[in-house]
C-alpha positions as CSV (number, residue, x, y, z in Angstrom):
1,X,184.6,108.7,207.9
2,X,184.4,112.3,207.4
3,X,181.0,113.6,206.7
4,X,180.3,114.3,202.8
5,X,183.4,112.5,201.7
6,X,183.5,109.7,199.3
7,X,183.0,106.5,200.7
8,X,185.3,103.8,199.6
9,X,183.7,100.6,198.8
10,X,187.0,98.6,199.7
11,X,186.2,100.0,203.7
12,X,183.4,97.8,203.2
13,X,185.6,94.3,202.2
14,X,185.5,94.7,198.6
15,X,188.5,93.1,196.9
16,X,188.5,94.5,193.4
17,X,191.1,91.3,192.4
18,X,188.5,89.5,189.2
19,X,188.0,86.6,191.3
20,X,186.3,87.6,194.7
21,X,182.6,87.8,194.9
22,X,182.6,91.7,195.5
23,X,178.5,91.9,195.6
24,X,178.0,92.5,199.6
25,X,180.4,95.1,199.9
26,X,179.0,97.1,197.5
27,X,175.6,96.7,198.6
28,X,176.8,97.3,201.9
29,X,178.6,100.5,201.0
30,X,175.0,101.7,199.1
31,X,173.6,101.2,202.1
32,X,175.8,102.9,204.6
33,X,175.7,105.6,202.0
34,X,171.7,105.6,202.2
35,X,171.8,105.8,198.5
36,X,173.4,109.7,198.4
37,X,176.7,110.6,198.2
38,X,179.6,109.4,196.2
39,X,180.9,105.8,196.5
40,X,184.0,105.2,195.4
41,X,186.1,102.3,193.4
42,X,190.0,102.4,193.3
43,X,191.1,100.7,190.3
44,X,190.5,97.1,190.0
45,X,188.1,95.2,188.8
46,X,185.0,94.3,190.9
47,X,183.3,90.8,190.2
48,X,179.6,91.6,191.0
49,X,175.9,90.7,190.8
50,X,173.9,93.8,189.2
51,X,173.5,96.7,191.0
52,X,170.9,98.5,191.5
53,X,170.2,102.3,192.1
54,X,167.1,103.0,191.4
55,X,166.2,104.6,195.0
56,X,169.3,106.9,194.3
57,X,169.0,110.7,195.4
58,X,172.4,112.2,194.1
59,X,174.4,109.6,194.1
60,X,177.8,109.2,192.2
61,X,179.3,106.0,191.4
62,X,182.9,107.1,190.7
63,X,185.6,104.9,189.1
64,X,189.7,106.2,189.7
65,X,190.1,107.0,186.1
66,X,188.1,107.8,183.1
67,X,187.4,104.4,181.2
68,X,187.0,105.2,177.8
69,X,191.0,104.2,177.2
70,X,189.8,100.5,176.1
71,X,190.8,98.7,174.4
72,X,194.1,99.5,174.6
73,X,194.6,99.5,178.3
74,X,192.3,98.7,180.9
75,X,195.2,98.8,184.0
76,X,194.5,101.4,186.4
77,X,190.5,101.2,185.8
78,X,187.7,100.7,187.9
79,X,186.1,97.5,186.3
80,X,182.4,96.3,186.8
81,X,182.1,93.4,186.1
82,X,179.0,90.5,186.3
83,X,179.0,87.7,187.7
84,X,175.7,86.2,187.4
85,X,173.3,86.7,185.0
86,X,170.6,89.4,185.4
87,X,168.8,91.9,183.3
88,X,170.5,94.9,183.8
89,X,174.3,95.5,185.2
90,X,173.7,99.4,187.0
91,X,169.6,99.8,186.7
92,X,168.8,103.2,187.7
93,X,165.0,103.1,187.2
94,X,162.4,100.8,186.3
95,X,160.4,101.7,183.2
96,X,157.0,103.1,183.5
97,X,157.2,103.4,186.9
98,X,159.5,105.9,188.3
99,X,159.8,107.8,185.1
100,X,157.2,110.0,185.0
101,X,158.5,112.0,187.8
102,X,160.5,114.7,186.7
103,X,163.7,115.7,189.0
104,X,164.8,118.9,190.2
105,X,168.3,117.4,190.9
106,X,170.4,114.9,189.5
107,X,169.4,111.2,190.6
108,X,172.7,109.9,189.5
109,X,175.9,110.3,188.1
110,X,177.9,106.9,187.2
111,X,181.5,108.3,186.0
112,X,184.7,106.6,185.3
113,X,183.8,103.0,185.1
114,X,184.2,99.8,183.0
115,X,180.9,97.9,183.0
116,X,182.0,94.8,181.7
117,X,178.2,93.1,180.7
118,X,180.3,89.3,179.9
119,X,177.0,88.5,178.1
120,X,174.8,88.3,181.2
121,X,172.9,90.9,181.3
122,X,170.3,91.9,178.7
123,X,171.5,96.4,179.4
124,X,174.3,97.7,180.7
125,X,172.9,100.8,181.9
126,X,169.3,101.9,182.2
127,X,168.6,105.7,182.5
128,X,165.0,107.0,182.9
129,X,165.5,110.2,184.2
130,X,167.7,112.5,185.8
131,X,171.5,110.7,185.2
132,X,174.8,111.7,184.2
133,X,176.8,109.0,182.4
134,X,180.6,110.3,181.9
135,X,184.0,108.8,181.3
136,X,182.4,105.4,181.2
137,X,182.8,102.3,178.6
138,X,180.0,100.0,178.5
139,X,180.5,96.1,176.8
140,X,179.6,92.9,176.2
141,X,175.4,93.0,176.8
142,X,173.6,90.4,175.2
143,X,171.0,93.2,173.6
144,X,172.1,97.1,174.6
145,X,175.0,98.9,175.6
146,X,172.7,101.9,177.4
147,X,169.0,102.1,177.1
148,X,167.4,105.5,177.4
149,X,164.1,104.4,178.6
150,X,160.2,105.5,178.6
151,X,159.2,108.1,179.9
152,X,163.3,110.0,180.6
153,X,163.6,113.6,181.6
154,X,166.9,115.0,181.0
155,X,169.9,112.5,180.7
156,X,173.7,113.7,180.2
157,X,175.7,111.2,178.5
158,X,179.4,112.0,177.5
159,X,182.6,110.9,177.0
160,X,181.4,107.1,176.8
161,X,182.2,104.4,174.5
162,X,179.1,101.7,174.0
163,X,180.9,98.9,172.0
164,X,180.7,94.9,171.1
165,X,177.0,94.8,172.6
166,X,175.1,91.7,171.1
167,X,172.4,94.9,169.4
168,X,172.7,98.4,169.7
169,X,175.2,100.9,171.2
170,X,172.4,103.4,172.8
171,X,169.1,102.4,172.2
172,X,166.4,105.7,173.2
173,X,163.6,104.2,173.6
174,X,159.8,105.8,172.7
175,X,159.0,108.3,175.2
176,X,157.2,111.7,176.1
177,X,159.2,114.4,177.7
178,X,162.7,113.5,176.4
179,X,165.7,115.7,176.8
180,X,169.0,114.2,175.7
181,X,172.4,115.7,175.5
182,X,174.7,113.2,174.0
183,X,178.4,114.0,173.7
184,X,181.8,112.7,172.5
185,X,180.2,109.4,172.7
186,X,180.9,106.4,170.8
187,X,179.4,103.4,169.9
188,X,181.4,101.0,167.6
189,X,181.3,97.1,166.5
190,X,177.8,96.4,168.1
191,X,175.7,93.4,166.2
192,X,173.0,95.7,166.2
193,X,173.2,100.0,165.6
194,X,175.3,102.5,167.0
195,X,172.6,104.7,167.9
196,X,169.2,104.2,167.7
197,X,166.8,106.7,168.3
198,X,162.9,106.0,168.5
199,X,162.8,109.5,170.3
200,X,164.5,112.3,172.1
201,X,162.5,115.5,170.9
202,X,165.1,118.8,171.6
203,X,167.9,116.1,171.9
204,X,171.4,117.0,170.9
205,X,174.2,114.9,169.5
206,X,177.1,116.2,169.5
207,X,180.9,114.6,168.4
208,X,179.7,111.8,168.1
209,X,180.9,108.8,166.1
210,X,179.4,105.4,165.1
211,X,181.0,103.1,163.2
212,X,182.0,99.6,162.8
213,X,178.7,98.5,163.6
214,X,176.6,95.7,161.4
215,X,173.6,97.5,161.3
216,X,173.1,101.7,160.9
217,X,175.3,104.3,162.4
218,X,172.4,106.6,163.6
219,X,168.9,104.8,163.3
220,X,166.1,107.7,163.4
221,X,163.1,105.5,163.0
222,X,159.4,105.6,164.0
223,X,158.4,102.1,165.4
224,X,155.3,100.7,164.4
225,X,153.0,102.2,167.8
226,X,151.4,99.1,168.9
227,X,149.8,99.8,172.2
228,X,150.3,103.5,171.9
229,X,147.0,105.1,171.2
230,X,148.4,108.1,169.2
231,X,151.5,108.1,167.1
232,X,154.6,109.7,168.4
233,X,156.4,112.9,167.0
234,X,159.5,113.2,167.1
235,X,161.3,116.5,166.0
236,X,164.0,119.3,166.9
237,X,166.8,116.8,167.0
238,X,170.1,118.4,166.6
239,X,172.8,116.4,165.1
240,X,176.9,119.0,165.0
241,X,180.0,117.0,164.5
242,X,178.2,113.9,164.4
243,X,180.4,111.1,162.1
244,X,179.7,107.3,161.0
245,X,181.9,105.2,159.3
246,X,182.0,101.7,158.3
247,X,178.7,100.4,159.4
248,X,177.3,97.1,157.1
249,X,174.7,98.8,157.3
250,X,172.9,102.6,156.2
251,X,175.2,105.8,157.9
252,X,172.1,107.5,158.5
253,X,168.6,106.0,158.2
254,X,165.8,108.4,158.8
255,X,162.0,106.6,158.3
256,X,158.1,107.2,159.8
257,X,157.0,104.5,158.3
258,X,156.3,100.6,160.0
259,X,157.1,97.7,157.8
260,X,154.4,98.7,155.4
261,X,156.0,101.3,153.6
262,X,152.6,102.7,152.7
263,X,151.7,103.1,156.1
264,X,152.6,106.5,158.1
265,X,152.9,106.3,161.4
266,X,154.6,109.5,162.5
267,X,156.5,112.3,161.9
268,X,160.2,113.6,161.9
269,X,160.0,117.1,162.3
270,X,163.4,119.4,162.0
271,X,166.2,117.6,162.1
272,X,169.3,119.7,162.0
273,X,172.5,118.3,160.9
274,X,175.4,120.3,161.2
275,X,179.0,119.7,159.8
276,X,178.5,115.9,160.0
277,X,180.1,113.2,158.0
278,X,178.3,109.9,156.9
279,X,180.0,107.4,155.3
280,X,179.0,103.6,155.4
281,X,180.6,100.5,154.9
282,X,178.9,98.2,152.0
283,X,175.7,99.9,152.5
284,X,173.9,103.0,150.9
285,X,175.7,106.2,152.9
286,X,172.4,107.6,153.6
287,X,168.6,107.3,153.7
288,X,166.3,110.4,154.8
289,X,162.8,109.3,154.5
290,X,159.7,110.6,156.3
291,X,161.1,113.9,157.0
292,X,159.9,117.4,157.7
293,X,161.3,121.0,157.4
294,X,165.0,119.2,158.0
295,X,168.5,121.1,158.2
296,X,171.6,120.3,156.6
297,X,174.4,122.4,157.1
298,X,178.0,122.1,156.4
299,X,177.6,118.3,156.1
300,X,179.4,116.1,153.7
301,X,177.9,113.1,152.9
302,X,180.3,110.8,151.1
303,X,179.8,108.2,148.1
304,X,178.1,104.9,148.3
305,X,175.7,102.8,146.8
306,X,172.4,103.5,146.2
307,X,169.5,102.0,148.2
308,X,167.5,100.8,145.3
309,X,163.7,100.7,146.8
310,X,163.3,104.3,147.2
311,X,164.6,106.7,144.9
312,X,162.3,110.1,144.9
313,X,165.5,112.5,144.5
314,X,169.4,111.3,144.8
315,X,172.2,113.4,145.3
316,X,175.5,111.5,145.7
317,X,173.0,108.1,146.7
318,X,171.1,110.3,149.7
319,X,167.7,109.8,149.5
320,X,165.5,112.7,150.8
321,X,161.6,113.2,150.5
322,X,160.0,116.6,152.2
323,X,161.1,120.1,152.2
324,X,164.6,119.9,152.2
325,X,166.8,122.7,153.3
326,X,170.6,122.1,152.0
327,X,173.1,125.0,152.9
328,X,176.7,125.5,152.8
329,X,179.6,123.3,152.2
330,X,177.2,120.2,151.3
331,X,179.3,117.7,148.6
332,X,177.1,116.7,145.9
333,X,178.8,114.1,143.2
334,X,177.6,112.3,139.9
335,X,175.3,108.8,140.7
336,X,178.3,106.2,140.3
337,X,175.8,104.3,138.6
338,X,175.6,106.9,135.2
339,X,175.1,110.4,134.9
340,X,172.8,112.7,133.9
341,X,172.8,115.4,130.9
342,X,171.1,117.3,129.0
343,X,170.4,118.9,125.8
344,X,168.4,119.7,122.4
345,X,167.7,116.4,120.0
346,X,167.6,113.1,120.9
347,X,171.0,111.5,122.5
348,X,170.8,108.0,120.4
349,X,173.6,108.1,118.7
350,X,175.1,111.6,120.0
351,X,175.3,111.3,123.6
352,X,177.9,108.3,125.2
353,X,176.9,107.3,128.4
354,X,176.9,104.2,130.6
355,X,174.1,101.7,131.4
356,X,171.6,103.8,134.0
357,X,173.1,107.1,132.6
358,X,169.7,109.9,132.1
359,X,169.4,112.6,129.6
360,X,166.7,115.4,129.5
361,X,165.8,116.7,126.5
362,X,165.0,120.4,126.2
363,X,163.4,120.4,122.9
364,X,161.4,117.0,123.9
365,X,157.5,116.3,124.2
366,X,155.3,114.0,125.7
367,X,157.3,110.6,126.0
368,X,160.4,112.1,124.6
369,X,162.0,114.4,127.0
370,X,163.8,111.8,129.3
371,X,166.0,109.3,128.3
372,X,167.4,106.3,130.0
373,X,170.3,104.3,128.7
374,X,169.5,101.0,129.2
375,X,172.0,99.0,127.2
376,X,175.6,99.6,125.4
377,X,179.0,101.7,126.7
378,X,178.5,103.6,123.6
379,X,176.6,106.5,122.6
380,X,173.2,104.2,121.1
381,X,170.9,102.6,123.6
382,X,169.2,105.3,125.2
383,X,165.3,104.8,125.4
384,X,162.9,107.7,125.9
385,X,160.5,107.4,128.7
């Protein structure tokens, strides 16, 4: 073998046919390669235990084509697919122990494969620091697509579909110098979210889509910090082109609260979403809660209905709370549950309005200047508050 050149795991008795055990070769190959370099796998699909990587130096795992075609054809891929069940199919760290040390070069790059998960291992990938993730499609884990986990330093993740995974799409786990740069990435039809995001300070998401799913599109969400001493802040995230559609769920949940809702146990700090379209299946489109100083620019966010818990200030059933900063293009519509108008004198009997419907009066007093309508089609039932 020439020096430097891609090794090719089927020099190493690799099959690739679905039905051969291909697990020694590949560990054989890894070997050989001493864990650096670029191992190779023609198209085909490659029945194996979990691999792992997680003494990798600059290593590439390279399929023959990019995999992100499925489902519509998987022929000509490189397929990785379990055969026993494990914890993680390609584990390229283990959490809170190798992920403190920063990199000065990339640890990994896994590109152009199919890792088929066949609901026996918990992950299909694992990053905690220094990995590339491009042209791959990850399904079929019994909990998440790709885990970003404690303690990751900068992770590249793009062109990659994360799909029918038993909970979330990519799950970024709580961490403390996070740098993410997520692109043209999808996650779609996962039992769980498409994205969710306990962290990733200076993070960016970009083209991104998330839909299908039957919980949220992009879950932004402080967990509740047991055994962390101090909260966790999580801010500068950068959402451009980002879309969600059809998710049973919230689009877009943003929250620093635990399950109390009385209880803070965090802060979101400067979000920016720019030109980004949320739009959710049965649920409310969005919910921004907990937020600081946040962005939106250019970003439609389409009709839905409302969440009813929490309702400081609604525009078109989005939900924000903090110092909001709303430029450009954004689309704000009427509440599809009434409307709202104003003007002098009372509205009972003058104003027609439907159930939910609110009218501020500008000649009004104390308990007379808003008005609900709480029963009729007509223009009687209003009640001043």
């Amino acid at each position: 073998m020439i020096n430097g050149a891609p090794v090719n795991v089927k020099d190493f008795g690799a099959v690739g046919d679905g039905v051969a055990n291909d697990t020694d070769a590949i560990t054989a190959a890894l070997a050989f390669l001493g864990n650096t370099g670029t191992l190779y796998f023609p198209a085909g699909i490659y029945l194996t235990d979990p691999i792992d990587i997680r003494t990798a130096q600059n290593l590439t795992l390279l399929g023959a084509n990019n995999a992100t075609e499925y489902p519509y054809n998987i022929d000509g891929m490189s397929v990785i697919r379990m055969r026993i069940v494990g914890d993680v199919a390609i584990k390229t760290a283990t959490p809170n122990v190798d992920s403190y040390t920063n990199p000065t070069t990339l640890i990994a790059t896994i590109q152009n494969l199919f890792v088929d998960c066949l609901s026996k291992v918990n992950t299909g990938i694992n990053c905690a620091r220094g990995i590339r993730i491009q042209g791959c499609t990850v399904q079929g884990a019994i909990n998440d697509g790709i885990v970003l986990e404690e303690g990751t330093f900068p992770v590249w993740i793009d062109n990659v579909f994360s799909r029918n995974n038993g909970r979330d799409g990519i799950r970024v786990n709580p961490s403390f110098t996070t740098i993410y740069n997520i692109t043209n990435t999808e996650c779609s039809y996962n039992a769980g979210n498409g994205f969710s995001i306990y962290d990733g300070s200076g993070s960016i998401f970009m083209n991104c889509l998330s839909q299908g799913n039957t919980g949220i599109g992009y879950s932004i969400v402080y967990l509740d910090p047991t055994g962390y001493t101090q909260p966790i802040f999580l801010e500068k995230l950068i959402f451009i082109g980002c879309y969600a559609e059809g998710n049973t769920n919230f689009a877009i949940l943003t929250d620093s609260y635990n399950n109390n809702p009385n209880t803070f146990v965090g802060k979101i700090e400067s979000l920016t979403f720019i030109n980004c379209s949320f739009n959710s299946g049965t649920g409310a489109n969005a919910q921004l809660r907990g937020l600081a100083n946040p962005n939106i620019i250019g970003s439609p966010f389409l009709s839905a209905a409302m969440d009813p818990l929490y309702n400081p200030i609604a525009f078109n059933q989005y939900i924000f709370e903090g110092n909001v900063k709303l430029k450009s293009s954004l689309q704000f519509e009427q509440l599809p549950l009434g409307q709202w108008s104003s003007g002098a004198g009372s509205p009972e009997g003058a104003v027609s309005g439907s159930v939910g419907s609110l009218y501020t009066r500008t000649d009004g007093s104390t308990s007379t200047t808003l008005y609900v309508k709480t029963s009729g089609s007509g223009n009687t039932g209003w009640t001043a508050k």
